[in-house]
N, C-alpha and C positions, 0 to 999 in steps of 0.2 A: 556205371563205371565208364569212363572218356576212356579208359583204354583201349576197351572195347571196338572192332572197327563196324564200321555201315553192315559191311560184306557178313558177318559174323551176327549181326543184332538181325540183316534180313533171312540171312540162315534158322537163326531160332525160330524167328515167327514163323517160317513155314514150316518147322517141325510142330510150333504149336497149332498152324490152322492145321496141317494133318492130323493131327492127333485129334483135335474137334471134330473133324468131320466125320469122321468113324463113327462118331457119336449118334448122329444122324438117322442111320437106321433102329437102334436101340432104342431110342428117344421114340420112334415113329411106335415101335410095340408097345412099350410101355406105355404111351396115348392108349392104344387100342385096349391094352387091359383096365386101365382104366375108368376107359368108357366102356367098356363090358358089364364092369361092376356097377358103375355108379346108375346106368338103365335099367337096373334092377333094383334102384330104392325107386324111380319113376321120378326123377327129379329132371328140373331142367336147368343144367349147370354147367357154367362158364368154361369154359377149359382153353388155356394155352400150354404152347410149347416154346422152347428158346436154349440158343446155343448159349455158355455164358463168352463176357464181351473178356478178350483180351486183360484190358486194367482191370477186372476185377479177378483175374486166373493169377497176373502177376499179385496181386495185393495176398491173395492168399497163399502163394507159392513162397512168399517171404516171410509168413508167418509159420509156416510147417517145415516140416523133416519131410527129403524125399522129392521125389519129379512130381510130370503130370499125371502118372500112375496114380498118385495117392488119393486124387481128388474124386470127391463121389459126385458133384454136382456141376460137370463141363457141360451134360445137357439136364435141363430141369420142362418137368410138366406140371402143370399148376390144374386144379379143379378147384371151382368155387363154389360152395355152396350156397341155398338159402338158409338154414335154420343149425345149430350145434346141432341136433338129434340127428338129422341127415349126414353130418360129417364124423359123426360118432359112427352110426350104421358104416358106413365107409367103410370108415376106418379098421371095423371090424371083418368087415369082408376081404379087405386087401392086405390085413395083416397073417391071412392062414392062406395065402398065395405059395407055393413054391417057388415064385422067380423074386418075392420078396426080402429081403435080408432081412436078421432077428434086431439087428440094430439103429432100430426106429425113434424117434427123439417125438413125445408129447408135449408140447409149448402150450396146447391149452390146461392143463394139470399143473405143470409147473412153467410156468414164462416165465422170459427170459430176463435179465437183470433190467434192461430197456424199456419192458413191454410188450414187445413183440409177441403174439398169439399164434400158433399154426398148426397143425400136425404134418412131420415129415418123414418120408420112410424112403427105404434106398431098392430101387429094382436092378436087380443084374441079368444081363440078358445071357440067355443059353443059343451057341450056335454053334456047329461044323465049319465055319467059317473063322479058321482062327482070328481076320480081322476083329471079329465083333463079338468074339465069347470074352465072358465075365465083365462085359463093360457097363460101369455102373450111371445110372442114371435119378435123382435127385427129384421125385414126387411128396408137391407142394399139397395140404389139403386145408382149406380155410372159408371159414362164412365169408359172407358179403361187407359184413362189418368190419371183420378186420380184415379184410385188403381193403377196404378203404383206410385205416389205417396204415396200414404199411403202403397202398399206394402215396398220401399224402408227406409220410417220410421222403420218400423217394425223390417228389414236386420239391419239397424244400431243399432236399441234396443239390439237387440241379440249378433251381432255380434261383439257390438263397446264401451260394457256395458253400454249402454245410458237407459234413459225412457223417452225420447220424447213422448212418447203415450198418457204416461198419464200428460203431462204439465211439466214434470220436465227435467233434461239434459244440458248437457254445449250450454253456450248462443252461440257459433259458430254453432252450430247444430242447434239449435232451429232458427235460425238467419237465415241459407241457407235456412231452408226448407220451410220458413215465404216467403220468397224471391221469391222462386223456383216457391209456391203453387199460387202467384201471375201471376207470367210469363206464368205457364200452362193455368190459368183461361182467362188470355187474349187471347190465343191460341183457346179457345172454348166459346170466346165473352160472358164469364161472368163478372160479377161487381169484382172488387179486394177493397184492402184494403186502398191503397192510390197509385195514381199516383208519383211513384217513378222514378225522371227523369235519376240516374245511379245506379237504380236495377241490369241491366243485369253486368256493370260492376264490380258492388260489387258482385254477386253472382261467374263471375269470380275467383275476388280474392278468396272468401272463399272458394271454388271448387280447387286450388289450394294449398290452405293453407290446407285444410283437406283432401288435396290426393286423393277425394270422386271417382273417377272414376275407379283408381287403386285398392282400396279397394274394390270399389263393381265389379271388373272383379273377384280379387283372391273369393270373397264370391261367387260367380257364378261356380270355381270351384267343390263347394261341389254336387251339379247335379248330377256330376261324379261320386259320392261316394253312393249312394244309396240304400240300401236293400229290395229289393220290388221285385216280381214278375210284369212283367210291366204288366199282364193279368190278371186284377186284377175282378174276379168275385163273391167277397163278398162284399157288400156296406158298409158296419159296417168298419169306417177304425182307428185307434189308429197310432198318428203321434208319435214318438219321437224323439228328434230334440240335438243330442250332439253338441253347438256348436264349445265347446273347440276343440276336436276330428274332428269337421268338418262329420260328421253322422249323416244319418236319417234313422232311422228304421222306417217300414210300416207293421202294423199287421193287417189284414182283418179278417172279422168275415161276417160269415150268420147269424147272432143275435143278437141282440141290447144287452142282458143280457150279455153275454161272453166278449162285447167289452166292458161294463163298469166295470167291475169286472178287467180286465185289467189295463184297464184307470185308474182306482184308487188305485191299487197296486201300479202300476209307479210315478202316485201324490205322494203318501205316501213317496215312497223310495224315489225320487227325489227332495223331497220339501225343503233342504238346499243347492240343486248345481245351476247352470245355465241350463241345460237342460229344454227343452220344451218340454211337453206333451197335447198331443190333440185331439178328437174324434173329426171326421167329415164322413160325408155321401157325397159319390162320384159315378157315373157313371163308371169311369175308371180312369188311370192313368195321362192321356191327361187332363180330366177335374178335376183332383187333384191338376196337378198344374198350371193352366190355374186360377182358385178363389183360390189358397194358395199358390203361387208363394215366398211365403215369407220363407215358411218352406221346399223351394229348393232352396233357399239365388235366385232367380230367376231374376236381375233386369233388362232384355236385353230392354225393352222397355223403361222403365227409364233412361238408360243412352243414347239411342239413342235419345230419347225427348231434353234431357242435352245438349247433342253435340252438339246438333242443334242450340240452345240457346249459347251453347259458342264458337263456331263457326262464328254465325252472328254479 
């Protein structure tokens, strides 16, 4: 809205990075619970954390009734599994939690019109702290396979001007990936969308027709190009992600304050180009992009799955 003035639009944003930030500590428990549970299947599993970015708080803020109140996923924690039986187990562990909500959404039972695979469930956090009681936080649970799916979505958003993510995108994209999410699902003996008797061959063609493997080698390039100390010993990390230029700068911080304050200067500046900007909390570099493999154009796993499938 042009009516709108500077003074006004920079006023919002600081209500909305406040309001993210709050998030912050919530986010940090629900990690912990998390990883409480999941070291009790004895597994060794991925786990990130992440505030979400601005454009994607507004994209859904226009799609709903209601503030930033309403949203359940301003901060999300992601676990990745190796095997469905482990994310099953999980899932079963964290669904008879007390700080869990009953309104848990199954995407590996019923997925989603797209494809998309996950299991998500909502943590609310308890505190005397009116800041940070009831604030809800957004835990991701998925094999390795399908984040590589849903990472390779992401590489093509970025990289390919697409928005697949959120439902929208040229129908040969949304078509492969419809296809693809089928083929993996039957790879780890889940239900699909319909028994399609020349899936694999039509996934062929489109794989051809959209170059997808060539594309996603040169995107994989960008790895190379990286600015980061790989010793990374501030968890507070601010992603930014040029992907014209093919560039990620990595800015670490010992303080949650200093990274948002960052974070949102670079929203600000950055919020008419294609650049991605992003806070996440990470252990190291190894497990930054092991849960965000997206925002190192990453897709080795992905296209090895691919091959396999268009190979046989």
């Amino acid at each position: 809205d042009k009516s709108i003035s500077t003074d006004e639009i920079n006023g919002a944003m600081q209500i909305l990075s406040h309001w993210r930030s709050r998030h912050v500590l919530p986010l940090l428990r629900a990690y912990q619970l998390v990883k409480r549970y999941t070291d009790k299947i004895g597994n060794n599993a991925i786990y990130g954390q992440r505030l979400k970015r601005t454009r994607s708080i507004m994209y859904k803020l226009n799609r709903m009734e209601g503030g930033l109140s309403r949203l359940q996923d301003i901060g999300g924690c992601r676990v990745i599994l190796s095997t469905t039986a482990q994310l099953f187990r999980l899932y079963d562990l964290l669904k008879d939690s007390k700080s869990i909500l009953p309104n848990h959404k199954n995407y590996l039972l019923e997925p989603k019109s797209d494809g998309y695979r996950s299991i998500h469930l909502i943590y609310q956090s308890s505190s005397k702290d009116v800041l940070h009681d009831k604030l809800k936080i957004e835990i991701q649970l998925r094999t390795k396979l399908q984040h590589s799916w849903a990472t390779a979505v992401e590489i093509i958003d970025t990289f390919n001007h697409e928005k697949l993510k959120i439902g929208q995108g040229s129908e040969l994209w949304q078509r492969f990936f419809y296809l693809l999410a089928d083929e993996f699902a039957l790879l780890e003996k889940l239900p699909v969308h319909s028994n399609h008797e020349n899936r694999r061959a039509e996934i062929r063609q489109l794989a051809s027709e959209l170059n997808i493997i060539e594309k996603m080698n040169n995107y994989n390039l960008l790895s190379k190009n990286i600015e980061v100390d790989k010793k990374i010993r501030k968890k507070y990390l601010v992603l930014w992600l040029n992907p014209v230029d093919k560039r990620l700068n990595v800015f670490s911080f010992g303080n949650e304050q200093s990274s948002q304050e960052l974070y949102l200067s670079l929203e600000q500046t950055q919020k008419d180009k294609r650049d991605e900007v992003v806070m996440v909390h990470a252990e190291s570099l190894s497990q930054l992009k092991k849960s965000y493999p997206n925002y190192f154009a990453d897709s080795k796993l992905f296209i090895e799955n691919l091959n396999n499938i268009l190979k046989e």
